[in-house]
C-alpha positions as CSV (number, residue, x, y, z in Angstrom):
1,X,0.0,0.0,0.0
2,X,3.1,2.3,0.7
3,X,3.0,4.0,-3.3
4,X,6.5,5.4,-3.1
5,X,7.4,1.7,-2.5
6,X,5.1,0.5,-4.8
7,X,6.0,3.2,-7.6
8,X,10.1,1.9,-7.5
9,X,9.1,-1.5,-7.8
10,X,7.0,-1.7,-10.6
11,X,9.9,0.4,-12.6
12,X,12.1,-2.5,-11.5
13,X,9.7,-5.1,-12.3
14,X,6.1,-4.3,-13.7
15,X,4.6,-7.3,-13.0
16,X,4.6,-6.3,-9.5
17,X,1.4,-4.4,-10.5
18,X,-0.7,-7.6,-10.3
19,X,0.0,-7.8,-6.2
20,X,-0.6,-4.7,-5.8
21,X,-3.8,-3.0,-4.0
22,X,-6.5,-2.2,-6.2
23,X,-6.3,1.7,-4.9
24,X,-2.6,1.7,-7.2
25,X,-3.8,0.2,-9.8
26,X,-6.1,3.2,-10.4
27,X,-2.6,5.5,-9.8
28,X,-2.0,6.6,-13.2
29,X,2.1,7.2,-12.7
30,X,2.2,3.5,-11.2
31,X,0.4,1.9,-13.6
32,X,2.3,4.0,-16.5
33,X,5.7,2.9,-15.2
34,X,4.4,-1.1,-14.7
35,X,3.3,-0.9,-18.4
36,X,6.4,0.1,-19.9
37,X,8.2,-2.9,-18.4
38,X,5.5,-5.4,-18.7
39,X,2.9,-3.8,-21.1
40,X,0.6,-7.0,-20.4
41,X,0.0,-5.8,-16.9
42,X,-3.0,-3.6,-18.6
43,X,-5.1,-6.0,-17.9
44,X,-5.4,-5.6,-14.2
45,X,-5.1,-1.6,-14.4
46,X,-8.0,0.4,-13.6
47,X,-11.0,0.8,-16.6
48,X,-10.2,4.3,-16.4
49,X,-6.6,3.7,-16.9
50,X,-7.5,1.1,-19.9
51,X,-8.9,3.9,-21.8
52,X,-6.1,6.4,-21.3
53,X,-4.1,6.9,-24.8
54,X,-1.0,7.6,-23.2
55,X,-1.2,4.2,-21.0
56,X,-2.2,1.6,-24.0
57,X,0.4,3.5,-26.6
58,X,2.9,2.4,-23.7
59,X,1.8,-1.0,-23.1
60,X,1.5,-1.9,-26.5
61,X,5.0,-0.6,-27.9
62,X,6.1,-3.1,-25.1
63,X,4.0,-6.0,-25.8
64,X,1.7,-6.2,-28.6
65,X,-0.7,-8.5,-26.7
66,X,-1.8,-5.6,-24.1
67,X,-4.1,-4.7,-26.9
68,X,-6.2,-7.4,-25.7
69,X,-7.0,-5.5,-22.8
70,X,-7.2,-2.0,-24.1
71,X,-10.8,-0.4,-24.4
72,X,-12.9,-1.1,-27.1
73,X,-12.3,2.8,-28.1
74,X,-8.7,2.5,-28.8
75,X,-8.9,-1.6,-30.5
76,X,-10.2,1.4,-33.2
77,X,-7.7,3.7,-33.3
78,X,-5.4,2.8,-36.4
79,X,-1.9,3.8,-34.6
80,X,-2.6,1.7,-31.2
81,X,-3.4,-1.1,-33.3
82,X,-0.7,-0.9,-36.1
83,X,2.3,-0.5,-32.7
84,X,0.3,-3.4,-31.1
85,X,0.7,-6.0,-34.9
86,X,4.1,-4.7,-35.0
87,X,4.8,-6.6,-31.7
88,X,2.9,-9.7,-31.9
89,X,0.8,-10.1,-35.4
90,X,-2.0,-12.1,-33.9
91,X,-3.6,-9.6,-31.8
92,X,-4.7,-8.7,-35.0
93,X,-8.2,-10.6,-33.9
94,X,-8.5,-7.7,-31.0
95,X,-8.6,-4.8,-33.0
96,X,-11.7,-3.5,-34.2
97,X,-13.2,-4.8,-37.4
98,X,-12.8,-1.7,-39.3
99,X,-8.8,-2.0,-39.1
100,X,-8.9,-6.3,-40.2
101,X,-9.1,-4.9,-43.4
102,X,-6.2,-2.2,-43.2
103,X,-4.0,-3.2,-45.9
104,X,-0.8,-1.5,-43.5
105,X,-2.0,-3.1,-40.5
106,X,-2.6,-7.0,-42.2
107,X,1.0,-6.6,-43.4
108,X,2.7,-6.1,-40.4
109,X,0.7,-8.5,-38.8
110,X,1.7,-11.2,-41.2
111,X,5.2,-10.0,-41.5
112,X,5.5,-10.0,-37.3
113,X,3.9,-14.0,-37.8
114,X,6.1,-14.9,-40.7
């Protein structure tokens, strides 16, 4: 519960985010420096914090798969999605249907699968 503590941690080791009290994971610095060492810890971050730009780009860039766990809002927005293929091509199936047929974001799906 101590958020200095908690803060240092999860820039050592983001994962420590899922141990955490729920109060921190609604703490937007804590849950921005646990994403940008584990990006998949999104998915136990606040709603609030799911829907925050800043907080998805983040978790994405470090693991494509976070997209999974991104609000429905951003699964639509064409530069979340296209930094989440570029990291792992099969979280292709969580981005809105609009962008499956994004000629951009298809290729760098296929190319991150092989």
């Amino acid at each position: 519960r101590d958020r200095k503590i908690v803060l240092a941690a999860v820039k050592r080791c983001g994962s420590v985010l899922l141990y955490v009290d729920d109060s921190l994971r609604r703490d937007r610095e804590i849950v921005l420096a646990a994403v940008k060492r584990c990006g998949s810890v999104l998915r136990c971050a606040d709603d609030s914090l799911q829907r925050d730009r800043e907080i998805v780009v983040a978790a994405v860039k470090r693991s494509g798969i976070a997209l999974e766990y991104a609000d429905d809002s951003l699964k639509r927005d064409r530069k979340i999605v296209l930094a989440a293929v570029k990291r792992c091509g099969n979280v292709l199936s969580c981005a809105d249907d609009s962008l499956k047929r994004d000629r951009k974001i298809v290729l760098a799906a296929v190319k991150r699968c092989g």
